[in-house]
C-alpha positions in Angstrom: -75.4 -30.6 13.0 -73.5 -33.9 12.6 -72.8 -33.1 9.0 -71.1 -30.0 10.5 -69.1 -31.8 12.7 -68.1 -33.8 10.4 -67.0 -30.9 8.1 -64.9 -29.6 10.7 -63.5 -32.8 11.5 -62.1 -33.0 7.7 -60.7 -30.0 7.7 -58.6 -30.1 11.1 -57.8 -33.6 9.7 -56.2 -32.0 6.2 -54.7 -29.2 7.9 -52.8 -31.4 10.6 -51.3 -33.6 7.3 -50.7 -30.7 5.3 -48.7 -29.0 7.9 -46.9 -32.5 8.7 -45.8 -32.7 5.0 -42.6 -31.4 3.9 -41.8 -28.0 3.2 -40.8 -27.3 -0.6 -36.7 -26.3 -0.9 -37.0 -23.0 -1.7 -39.6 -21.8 1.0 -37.0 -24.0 3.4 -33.8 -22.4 1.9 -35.2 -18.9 2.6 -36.4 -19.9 6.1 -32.7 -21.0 6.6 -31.2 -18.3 5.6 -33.7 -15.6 7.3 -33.2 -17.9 10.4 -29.4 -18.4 10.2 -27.7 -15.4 8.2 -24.6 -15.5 9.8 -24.1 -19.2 9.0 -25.4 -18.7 5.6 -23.3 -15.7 4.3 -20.2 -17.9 5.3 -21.2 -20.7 3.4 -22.6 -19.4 0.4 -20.0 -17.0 -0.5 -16.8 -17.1 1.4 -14.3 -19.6 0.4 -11.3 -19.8 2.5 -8.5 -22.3 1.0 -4.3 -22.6 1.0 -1.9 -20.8 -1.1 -1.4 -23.1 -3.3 -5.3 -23.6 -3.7 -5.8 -20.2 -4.4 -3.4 -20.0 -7.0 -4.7 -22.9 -9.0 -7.6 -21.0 -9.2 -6.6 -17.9 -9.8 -6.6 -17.3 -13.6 -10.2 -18.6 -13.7 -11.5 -16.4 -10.5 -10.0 -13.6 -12.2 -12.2 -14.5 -15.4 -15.4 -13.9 -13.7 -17.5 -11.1 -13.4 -19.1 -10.2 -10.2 -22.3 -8.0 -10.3 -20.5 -5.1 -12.1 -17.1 -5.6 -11.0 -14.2 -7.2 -12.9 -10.3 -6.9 -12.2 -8.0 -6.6 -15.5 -4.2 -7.5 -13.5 -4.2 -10.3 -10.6 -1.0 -11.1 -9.0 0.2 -13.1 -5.8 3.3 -14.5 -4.7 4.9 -18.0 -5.1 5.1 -18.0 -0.7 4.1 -20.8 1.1 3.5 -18.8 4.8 1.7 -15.6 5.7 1.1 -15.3 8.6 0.3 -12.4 11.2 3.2 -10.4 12.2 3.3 -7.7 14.9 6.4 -5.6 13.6 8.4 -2.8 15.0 9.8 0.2 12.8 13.4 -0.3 12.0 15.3 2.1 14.2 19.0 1.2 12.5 20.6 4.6 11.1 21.2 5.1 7.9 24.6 7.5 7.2 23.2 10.3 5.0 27.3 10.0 3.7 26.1 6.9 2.8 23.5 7.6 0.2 25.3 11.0 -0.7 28.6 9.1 -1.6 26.0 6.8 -3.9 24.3 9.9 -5.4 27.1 12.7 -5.3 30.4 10.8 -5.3 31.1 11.1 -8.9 30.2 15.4 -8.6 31.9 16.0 -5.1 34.2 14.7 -2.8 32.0 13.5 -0.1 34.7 13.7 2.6 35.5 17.5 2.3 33.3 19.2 4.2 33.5 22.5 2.8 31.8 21.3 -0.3 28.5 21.1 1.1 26.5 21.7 4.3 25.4 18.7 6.8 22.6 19.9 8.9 20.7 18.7 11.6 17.0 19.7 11.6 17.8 21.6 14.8 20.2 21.3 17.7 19.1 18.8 19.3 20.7 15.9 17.5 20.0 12.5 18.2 18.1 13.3 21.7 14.2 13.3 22.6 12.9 16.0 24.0 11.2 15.3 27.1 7.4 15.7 26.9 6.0 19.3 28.9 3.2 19.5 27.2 0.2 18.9 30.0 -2.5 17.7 27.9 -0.3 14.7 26.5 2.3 14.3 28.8 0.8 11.2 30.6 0.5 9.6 27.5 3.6 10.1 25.9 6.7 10.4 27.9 8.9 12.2 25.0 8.6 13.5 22.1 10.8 12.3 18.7 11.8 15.4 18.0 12.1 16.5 13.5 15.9 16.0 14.7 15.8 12.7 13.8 16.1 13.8 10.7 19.3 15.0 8.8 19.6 17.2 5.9 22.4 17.3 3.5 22.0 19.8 0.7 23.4 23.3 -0.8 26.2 21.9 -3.0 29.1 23.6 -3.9 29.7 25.3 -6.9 26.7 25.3 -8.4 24.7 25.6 -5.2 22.1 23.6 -6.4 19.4 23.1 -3.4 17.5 20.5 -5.3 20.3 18.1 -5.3 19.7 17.0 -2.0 19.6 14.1 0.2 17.5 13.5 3.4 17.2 10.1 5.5 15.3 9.7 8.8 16.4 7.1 11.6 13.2 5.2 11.3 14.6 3.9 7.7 13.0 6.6 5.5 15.4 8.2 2.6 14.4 10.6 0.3 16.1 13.3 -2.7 17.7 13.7 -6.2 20.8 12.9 -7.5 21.1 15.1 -10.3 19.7 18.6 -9.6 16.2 18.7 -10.9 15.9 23.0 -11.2 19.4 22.5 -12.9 17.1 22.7 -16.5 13.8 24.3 -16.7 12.9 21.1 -18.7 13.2 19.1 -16.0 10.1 18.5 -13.2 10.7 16.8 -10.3 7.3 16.1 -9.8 5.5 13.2 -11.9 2.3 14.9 -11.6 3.1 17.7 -13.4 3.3 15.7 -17.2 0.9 13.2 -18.3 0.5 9.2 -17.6 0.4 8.0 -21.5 1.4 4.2 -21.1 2.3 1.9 -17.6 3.9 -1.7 -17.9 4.4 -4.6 -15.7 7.2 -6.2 -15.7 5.7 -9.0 -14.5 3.2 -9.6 -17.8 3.9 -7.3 -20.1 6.4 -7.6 -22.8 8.9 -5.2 -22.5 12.2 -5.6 -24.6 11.9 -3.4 -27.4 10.3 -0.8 -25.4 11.9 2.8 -25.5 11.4 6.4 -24.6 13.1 9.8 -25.1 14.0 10.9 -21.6 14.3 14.8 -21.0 17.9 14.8 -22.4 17.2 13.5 -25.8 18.7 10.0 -24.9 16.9 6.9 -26.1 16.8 4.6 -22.5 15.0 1.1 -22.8 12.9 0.0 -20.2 14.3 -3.1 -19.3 17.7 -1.4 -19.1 15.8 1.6 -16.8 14.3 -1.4 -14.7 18.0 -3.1 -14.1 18.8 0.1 -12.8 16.6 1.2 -10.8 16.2 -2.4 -8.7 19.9 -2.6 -8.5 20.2 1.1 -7.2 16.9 0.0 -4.4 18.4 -3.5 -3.3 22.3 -2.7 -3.3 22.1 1.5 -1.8 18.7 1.7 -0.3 18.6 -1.3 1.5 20.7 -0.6 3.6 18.2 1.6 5.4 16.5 -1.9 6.3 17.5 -4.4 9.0 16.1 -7.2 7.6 16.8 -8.6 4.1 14.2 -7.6 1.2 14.4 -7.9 -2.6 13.2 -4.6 -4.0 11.9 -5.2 -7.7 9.7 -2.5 -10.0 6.2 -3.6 -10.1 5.0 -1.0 -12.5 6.1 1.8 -14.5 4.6 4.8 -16.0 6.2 6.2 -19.1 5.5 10.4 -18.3 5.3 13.2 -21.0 7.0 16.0 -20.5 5.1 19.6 -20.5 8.1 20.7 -22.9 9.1 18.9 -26.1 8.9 15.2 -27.7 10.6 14.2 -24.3 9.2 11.8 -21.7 10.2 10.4 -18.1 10.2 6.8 -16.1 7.7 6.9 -13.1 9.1 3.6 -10.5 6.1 1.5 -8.5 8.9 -0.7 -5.8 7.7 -3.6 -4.6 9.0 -5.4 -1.7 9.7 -9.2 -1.4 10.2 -10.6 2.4 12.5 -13.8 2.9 9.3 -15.9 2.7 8.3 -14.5 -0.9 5.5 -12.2 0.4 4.6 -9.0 -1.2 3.8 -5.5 0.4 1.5 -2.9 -0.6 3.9 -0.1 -1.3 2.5 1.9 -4.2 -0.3 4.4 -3.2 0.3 8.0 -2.0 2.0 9.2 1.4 -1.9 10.3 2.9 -4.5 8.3 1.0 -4.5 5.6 3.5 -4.5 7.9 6.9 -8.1 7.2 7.5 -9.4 10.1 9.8 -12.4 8.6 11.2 -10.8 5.6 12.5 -8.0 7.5 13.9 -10.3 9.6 15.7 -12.6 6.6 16.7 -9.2 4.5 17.6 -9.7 1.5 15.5 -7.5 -0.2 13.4 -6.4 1.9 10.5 -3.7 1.2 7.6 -0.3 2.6 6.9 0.5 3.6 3.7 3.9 3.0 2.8 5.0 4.5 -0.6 8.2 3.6 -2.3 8.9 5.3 -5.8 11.3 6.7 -8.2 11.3 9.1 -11.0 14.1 9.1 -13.7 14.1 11.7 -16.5 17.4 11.1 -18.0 19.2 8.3 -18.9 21.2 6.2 -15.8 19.8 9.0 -13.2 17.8 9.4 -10.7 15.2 12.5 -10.7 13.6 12.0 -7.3 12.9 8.8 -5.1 11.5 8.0 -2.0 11.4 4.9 0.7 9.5 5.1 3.4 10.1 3.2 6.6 11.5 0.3 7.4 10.6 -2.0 9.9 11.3 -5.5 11.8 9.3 -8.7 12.7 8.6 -10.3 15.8 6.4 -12.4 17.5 3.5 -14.2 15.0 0.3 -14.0 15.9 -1.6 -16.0 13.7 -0.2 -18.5 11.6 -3.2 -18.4 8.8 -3.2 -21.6 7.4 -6.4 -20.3 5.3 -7.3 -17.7 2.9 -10.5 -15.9 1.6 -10.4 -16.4 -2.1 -10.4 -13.8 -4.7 -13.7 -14.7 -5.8 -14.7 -14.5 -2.6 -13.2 -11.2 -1.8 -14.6 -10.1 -5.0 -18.1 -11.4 -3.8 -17.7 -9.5 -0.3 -17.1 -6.6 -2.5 -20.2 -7.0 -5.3 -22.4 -7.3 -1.7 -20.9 -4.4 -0.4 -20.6 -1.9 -3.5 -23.9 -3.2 -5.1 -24.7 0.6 -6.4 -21.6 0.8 -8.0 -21.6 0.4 -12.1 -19.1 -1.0 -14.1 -16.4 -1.0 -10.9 -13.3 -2.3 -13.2 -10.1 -2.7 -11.2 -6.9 -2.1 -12.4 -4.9 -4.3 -10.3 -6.2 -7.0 -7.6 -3.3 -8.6 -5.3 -2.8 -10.8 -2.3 -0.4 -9.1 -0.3 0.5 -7.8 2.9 -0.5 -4.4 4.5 0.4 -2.3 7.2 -2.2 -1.5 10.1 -2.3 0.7 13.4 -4.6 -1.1 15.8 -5.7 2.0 18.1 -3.7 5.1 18.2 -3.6 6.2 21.0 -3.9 9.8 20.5 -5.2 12.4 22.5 -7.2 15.3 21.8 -5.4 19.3 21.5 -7.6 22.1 20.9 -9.9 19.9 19.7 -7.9 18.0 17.5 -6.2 14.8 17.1 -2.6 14.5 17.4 -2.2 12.5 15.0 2.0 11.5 14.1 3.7 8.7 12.2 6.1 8.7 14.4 4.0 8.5 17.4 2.0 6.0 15.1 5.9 4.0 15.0 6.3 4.1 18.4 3.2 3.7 20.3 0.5 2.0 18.4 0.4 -2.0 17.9 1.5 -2.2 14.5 1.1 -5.7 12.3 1.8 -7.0 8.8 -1.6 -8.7 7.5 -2.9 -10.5 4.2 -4.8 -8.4 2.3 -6.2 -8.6 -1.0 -5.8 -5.1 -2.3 -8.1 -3.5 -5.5 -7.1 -0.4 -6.9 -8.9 1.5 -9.3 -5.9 3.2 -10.8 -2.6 1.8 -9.4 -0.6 4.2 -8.9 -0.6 7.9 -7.1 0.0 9.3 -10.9 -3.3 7.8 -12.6 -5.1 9.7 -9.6 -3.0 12.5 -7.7 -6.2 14.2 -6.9 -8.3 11.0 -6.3 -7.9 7.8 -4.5 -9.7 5.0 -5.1 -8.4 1.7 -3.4 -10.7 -1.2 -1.8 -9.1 -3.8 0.8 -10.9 -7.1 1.7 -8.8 -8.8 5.3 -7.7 -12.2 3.4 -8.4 -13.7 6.8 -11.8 -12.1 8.3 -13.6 -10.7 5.5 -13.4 -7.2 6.6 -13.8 -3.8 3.8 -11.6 -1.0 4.2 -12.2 1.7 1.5 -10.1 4.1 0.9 -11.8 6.9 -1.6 -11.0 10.4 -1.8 -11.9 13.2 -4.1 -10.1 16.2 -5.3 -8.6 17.4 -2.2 
């Protein structure tokens, strides 16, 4: 009986130093991380530093793979600020005589009238239309009415309707300048030939590059760049209120369906007075995410700003979208999630996905809706930019933006775009499949 006692004794003994010992790392690194996985996800693989500090890292974050993802093109500004902005849309009116003297004054003579129609999308003009409708009335008080938006088009003689100019009040401008049915060779669509090179002007070297535009005229690309940007930042920017450098942040050399002949696709980038870029080069609706409209969370606006030139010193078909205006910051964002630790947020996120290589990755700004307020019709969501313009809260936030194929002519049927909130951490993924 003692020596049972005395057993036991031993063994409570042993187990009260054994337990009193310390515990090896790795049992205690799990235990910290199982017990703490908010604090440990932070620290273990988001980095948050300045501008400047990101840059100096840049080159070798971009180097690294992570899981199965890589990016090929990084890019970020030389700005020293970027913060939060809530914005407004630009209201100022742009004169469609204005762009029309730019595109037509050398064809027509702007000023007589009888050369060419100037039409109102209906009779309305310039005024709301008071809201009647009873299921949205309390919410919205009027409606802005398609006559916001003027037409100018069926020139005189030819009576070409392609050659055609259109701006909105809210800062959007879209046409042609040089008739693009004129020629059944021409398309005014870049969709309809094939993507067989892009370039950055930003990287690539581009001086002895050439193509054969539609007419049979040789046009280099650096002289097709000069005039593009100067046509953007000395005609179109007067659509804005306040001052951006437009400059070409890719282009995509097109083939032509018909002959040896080829075309000059335009990806504008913006630059804001503090030397911030904007995410302004993916399709009109790839970034109208339905389910966060309908749920009303925060969703982003795509803004698309383009330019297709198939001859020489003309322009084919452009389009800006809308301007806008800052006001009040909200957050002055002194720090920034990395790019490797955006792209580490990502490999956690997309771990099924193999070989994810990205075509682009940038630090830039994007547009978001927080909330739209919509409300439901028949069972469906009422869903309008320009309601989206007037009555959501609409900001300007860092982003770091990986795209898959950059450009709405690498994937007109599919989108695949991934942003990481430079500031929070949070995924928006924008994917869609042939729609």
């Amino acid at each position: 009986m003692k020596n049972t006692i005395k057993i036991i004794s031993i063994l409570i003994l042993f187990l009260t130093v054994t337990s009193c010992a310390k515990v090896p790392d790795n049992i205690s690194e799990r235990d910290n991380k199982l017990n703490n996985t908010e604090n440990y996800s932070e620290s273990n693989y988001i980095q948050r530093l300045s501008l400047d500090e990101i840059r100096n890292n840049l080159d070798e974050d971009a180097s690294g793979k992570y899981g199965t993802i890589t990016v090929k093109n990084v890019f970020m500004s030389n700005s020293e600020n970027m913060p939060t902005y809530k914005i407004s849309v630009d209201t100022r009116d742009y004169s469609i005589k204005d762009i029309s003297q730019y595109l037509y004054g050398k064809r027509y003579n702007i000023d007589d009238d009888s050369l060419y129609e100037f039409i109102p999308w209906n009779d309305e003009g310039n005024t709301p239309v008071i809201n009647k409708d009873p299921y949205t009335k309390d919410l919205f008080d009027y409606i802005i009415p398609p006559s916001l938006f003027y037409d100018c088009y069926s020139f005189y003689p030819d009576s070409d309707m392609t050659c055609s100019a259109h701006v909105y009040t809210d800062g959007t401008c879209w046409g042609s300048q040089c008739g693009i049915n004129k020629d059944k060779d021409n398309y005014d669509a870049p969709w309809l030939g094939e993507t067989v090179a892009h370039y950055y002007p930003d990287i690539d070297d581009i001086v002895s590059i050439k193509y054969k535009m539609s007419d049979g005229t040789d046009w280099l690309l650096a002289d097709a760049i000069n005039f593009t940007e100067d046509f953007w930042n000395s005609e179109l920017s007067k659509s804005d209120l306040q001052n951006y450098i437009y400059k070409v942040k890719r282009v995509d050399a097109i083939k032509l369906p018909i002959g040896d002949n080829y075309g000059y696709l335009f990806y504008m980038s913006y630059i804001d007075e503090d030397g911030n870029h904007y995410d302004t080069d993916s399709y009109n609706d790839f970034l109208i995410e339905e389910h966060d409209v309908y749920d009303n969370k925060r969703f982003l606006i795509s803004q698309n700003n383009w330019q297709l030139s198939l001859r020489k010193d003309e322009i084919t078909r452009f389009t800006k979208d809308f301007s806008f205006k800052k006001n009040e910051i909200i957050d002055e964002n002194k720090e920034f999630i990395t790019l490797r630790s955006a792209l580490s947020i990502l490999e956690r996120e997309l771990a099924d996905n193999i070989n994810l290589e990205f075509e682009t990755g940038q630090l830039c700004y994007a547009i978001t809706c927080d909330k739209y307020p919509h409300n439901e019709y028949d069972g469906t969501v009422q869903y309008s930019p320009r309601f989206c313009y007037k009555y959501c809260d609409i900001y300007i936030r860092p982003y770091w933006v990986f795209k898959v194929g950059n450009g709405f002519s690498d994937n007109w049927n599919t989108a695949e775009n991934y942003y990481v909130d430079a500031i929070s951490g949070e995924i928006k993924i924008i994917k869609r499949e042939n729609q």
